[in-house]
C-alpha positions in Angstrom: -50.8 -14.6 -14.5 -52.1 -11.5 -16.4 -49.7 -9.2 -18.1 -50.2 -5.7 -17.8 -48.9 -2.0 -17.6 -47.5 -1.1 -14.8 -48.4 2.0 -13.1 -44.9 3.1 -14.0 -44.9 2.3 -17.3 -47.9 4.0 -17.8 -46.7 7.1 -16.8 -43.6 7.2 -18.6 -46.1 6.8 -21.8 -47.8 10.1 -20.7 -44.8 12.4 -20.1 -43.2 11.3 -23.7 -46.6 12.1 -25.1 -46.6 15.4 -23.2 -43.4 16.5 -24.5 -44.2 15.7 -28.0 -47.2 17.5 -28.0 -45.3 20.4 -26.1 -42.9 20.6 -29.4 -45.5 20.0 -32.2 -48.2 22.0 -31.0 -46.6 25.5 -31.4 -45.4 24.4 -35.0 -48.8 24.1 -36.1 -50.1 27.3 -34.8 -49.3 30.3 -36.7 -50.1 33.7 -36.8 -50.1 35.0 -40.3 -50.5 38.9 -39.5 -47.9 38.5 -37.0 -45.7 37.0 -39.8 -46.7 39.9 -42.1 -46.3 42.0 -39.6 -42.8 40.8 -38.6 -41.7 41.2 -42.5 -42.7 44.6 -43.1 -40.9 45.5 -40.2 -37.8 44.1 -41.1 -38.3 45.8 -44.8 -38.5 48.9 -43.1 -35.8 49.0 -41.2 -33.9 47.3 -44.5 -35.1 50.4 -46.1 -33.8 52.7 -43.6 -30.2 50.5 -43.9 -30.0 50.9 -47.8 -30.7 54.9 -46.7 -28.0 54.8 -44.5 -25.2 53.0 -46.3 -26.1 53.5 -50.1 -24.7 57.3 -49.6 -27.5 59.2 -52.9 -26.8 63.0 -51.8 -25.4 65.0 -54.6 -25.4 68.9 -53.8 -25.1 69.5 -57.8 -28.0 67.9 -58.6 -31.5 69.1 -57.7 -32.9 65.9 -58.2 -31.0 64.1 -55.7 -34.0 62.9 -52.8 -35.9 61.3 -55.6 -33.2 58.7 -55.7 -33.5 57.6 -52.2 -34.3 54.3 -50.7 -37.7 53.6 -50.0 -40.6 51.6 -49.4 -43.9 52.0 -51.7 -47.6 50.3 -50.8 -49.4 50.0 -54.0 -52.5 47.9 -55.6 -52.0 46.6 -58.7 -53.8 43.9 -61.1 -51.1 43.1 -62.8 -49.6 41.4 -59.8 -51.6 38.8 -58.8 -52.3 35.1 -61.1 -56.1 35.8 -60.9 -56.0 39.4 -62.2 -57.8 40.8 -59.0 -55.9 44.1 -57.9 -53.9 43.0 -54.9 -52.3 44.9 -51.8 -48.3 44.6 -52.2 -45.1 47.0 -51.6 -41.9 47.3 -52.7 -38.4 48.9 -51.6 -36.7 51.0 -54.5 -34.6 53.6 -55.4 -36.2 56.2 -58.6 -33.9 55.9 -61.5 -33.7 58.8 -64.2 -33.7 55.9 -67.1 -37.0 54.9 -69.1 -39.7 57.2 -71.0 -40.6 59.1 -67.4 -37.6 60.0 -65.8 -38.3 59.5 -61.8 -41.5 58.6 -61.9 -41.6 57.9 -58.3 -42.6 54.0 -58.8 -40.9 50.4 -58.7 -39.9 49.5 -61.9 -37.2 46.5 -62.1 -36.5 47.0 -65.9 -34.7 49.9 -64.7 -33.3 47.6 -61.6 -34.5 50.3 -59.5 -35.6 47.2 -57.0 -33.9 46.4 -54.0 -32.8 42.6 -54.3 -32.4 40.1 -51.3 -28.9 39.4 -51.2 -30.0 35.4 -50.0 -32.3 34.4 -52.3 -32.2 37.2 -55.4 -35.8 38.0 -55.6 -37.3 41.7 -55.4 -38.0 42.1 -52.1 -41.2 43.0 -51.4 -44.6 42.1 -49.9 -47.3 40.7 -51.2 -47.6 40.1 -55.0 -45.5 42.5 -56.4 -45.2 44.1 -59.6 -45.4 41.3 -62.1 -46.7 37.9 -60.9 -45.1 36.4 -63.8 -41.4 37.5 -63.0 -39.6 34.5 -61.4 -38.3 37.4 -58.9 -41.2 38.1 -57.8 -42.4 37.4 -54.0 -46.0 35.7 -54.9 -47.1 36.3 -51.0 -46.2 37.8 -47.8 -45.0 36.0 -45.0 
């Protein structure tokens, strides 16, 4: 008597097969300018939110709109581990501390940097400001 599979058996093996390809094949395929795309997206409308809630209008002072939330695209050589100048943006608010009062760019000496209430890093995109800071993002999504 020869032992096989059954026809039955054999097709059970194919469907379990099926569906673990069915749930490991989308994990391996990702779309990295989706992702990016996705995360600047949700900055932005993170930005408008800080805007909204984070109240900066003062009649009194004439200055008042350069303290507002928002997002800044910038290249900068000082971000990146390899010292090529790298794409990278940041969500801030001008501050009137430091040698030039609102100088209209990201400085988080001056914690003019929004921070990610989850994980407590600048957020960002892309290397951002210092590549050396531990709160720095070191890529986009």
């Amino acid at each position: 008597m020869r032992r096989s599979f059954t026809v039955l058996e054999f097709i059970i093996v194919i469907i379990v097969i099926g569906i673990l390809a069915a749930t490991i094949v989308p994990r391996l395929q990702t779309d990295k300018i989706y992702e990016a795309a996705n995360q600047i997206l949700s900055h932005i409308r993170y930005t408008q939110h800080l805007a909204i809630v984070d109240e900066k209008i003062d009649p009194s002072d004439q200055n008042w709109y350069k303290r507002r939330w928002q997002i800044y695209f910038f290249q900068s050589q000082k971000a990146s581990s390899d010292g090529n100048t790298k794409w990278a943006y940041a969500i801030f608010s001008d501050s009137d501390e430091g040698v030039d009062n609102y100088d209209g760019q990201p400085n988080p000496s001056f914690h003019e940097i929004a921070i990610d209430p989850l994980t407590k890093k600048y957020i960002s995109g892309g290397y951002t400001l210092e590549y050396s800071n531990p709160k720095t993002y070191k890529e986009a999504a």
